[in-house]
C-alpha positions, 0 to 999 in steps of 0.5 A: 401733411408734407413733412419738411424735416426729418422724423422728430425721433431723430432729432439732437438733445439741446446743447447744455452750453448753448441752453445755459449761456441763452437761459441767462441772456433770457431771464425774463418770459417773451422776448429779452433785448440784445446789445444788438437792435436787430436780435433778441432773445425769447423765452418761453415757459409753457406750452402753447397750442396752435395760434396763427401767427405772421412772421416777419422776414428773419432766422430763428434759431432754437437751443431747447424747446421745439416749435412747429409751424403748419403751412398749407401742407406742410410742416416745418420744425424748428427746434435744436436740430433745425433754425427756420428763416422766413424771406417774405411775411408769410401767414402760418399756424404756429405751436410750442413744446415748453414748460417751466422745468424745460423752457423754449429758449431761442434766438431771433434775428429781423432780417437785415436785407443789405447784409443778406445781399451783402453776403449773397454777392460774395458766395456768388462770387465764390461759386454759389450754388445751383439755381432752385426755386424761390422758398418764402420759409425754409426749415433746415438742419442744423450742422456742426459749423452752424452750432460752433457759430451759434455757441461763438455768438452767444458766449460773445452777447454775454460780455457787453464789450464783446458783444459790441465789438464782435456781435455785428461780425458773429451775426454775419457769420451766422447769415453766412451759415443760413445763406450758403448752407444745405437751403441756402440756395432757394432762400438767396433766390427768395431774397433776389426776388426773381421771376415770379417770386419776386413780384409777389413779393413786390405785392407784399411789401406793398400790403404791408406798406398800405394795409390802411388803405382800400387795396384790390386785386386788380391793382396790386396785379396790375403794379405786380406786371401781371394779370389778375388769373396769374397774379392769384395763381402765383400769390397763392404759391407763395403765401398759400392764401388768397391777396385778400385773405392775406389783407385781412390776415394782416390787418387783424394781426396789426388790430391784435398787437395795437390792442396789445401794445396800446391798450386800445379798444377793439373798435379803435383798432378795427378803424386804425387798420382800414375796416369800416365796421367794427362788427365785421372786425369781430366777426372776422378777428373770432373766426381768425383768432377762434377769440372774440378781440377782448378774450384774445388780447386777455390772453396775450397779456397773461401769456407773453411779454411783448415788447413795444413797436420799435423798428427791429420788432421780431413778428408781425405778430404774435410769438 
């Protein structure tokens, strides 16, 4: 596999006072609400070994612990030295080191689109950067400026008046860090969906508008600009995955968070998510998931605190 960051043995030890103020913004397993309704705050105590996940665009940020994420052939970590941001629901494979001594503690942030371009407008005005090939995840260190921002912002979400006065303009600060630093480049060309890039991206936003429906190839390539070879071609450039491997990765991921959330059978949510058969579902949500549909959502209530639908939700599924 391609390794995205630098060796592990070189990474930094967590930061006492970013862990600490974060510990106390996260008392509780799973994720902890903020003043702010697009941050929260996760914690984890104990390890968790590879489980697909499927993020929604957004930064993570991580004082103590360390996640990997396997995409294709790659390997990106995100841990004290390094944030991730994602620009487009990618599928990936995701583990954790944590423990109840040494919890994962991190910070998450849902993509705020207009701020993002907000920012993107006023860096290009100010000179911007070279031009770089559109990245759907970026994994990247973390400098000296980006953890004074990240320590400034948590000692702010720790008083309530300060985190209502001053958060929204330490989130910008934050952003800013993301958008103009050492990736910055190929994340703000992923967020203008340019070229290719961005009718792939056009064709995910629309999965995920109409994952229920029958979706085919031959439409989403067609509403894409593009023929259905080069459609396949650059969809799996961003995704690593075919259209329809995606569709189903979506919906199963959808089907295990409405089983989760909702307390609804398997059968329930195969239909809600577009399938016909419900003993297709299973077969394909075991194959994904390496769970049959009720060992699965077992597991999920017993391992994580998950929160419920709201517009802000961290993942498309899974932490």
């Amino acid at each position: 596999m391609k390794q995205k960051i630098p060796p592990e043995a070189q990474q930094r030890h967590p930061n006492p006072t970013l862990t600490s103020l974060l510990a106390r913004l996260a008392p509780h397993e799973g994720y902890n609400l903020s003043a702010l309704p697009d941050v929260r705050f996760l914690r984890s105590n104990r390890p968790l070994a590879t489980t697909p996940v499927l993020y929604d665009p957004g930064i993570v940020i991580v004082c103590q612990g360390r996640k990997r994420g396997f995409f294709g052939d790659e390997v990106y970590l995100y841990d004290a030295s390094h944030y991730l941001a994602v620009s487009v629901p990618v599928p990936f494979t995701m583990e954790t080191d944590a423990s109840a001594a040494e919890p994962l503690l991190a910070i998450y942030m849902h993509l705020d689109f207009r701020l993002a371009a907000d920012l993107m407008l006023e860096i290009d005005r100010h000179g911007g950067a070279a031009p770089s090939e559109p990245r759907g995840m970026l994994s990247t260190p973390m400098d000296a400026s980006m953890q004074a921002s990240v320590l400034r912002f948590l000692q702010a979400m720790s008083d309530p008046m300060q985190a209502a006065i001053l958060g929204p303009s330490l989130v910008r600060e934050l952003y800013f860090h993301v958008l103009a630093g050492e990736q910055g480049h190929s994340l703000r060309a992923a967020l203008t969906m340019q070229g290719q890039f961005g009718k792939i991206a056009r064709a995910l936003r629309r999965i995920h508008a109409a994952y229920t429906q029958a979706l085919d190839v031959d439409s989403l390539a067609r509403e894409s600009g593009m023929s259905v070879p080069s459609f396949h071609a650059h969809f799996r450039n961003v995704t690593r995955t075919s259209p329809m491997q995606y569709l189903k990765s979506t919906r199963l991921h959808q089907a295990r968070l409405l089983m989760v959330r909702n307390g609804i059978t398997a059968a329930a949510a195969s239909g809600e998510v577009g399938y016909e058969s419900p003993s297709q579902f299973s077969r394909e949500f075991k194959r994904l998931f390496g769970r049959s549909p009720v060992e699965e959502v077992r597991r999920m209530k017993a391992e994580f605190a998950i929160p419920p639908p709201h517009a802000g939700s961290p993942f498309v599924s899974s932490h």
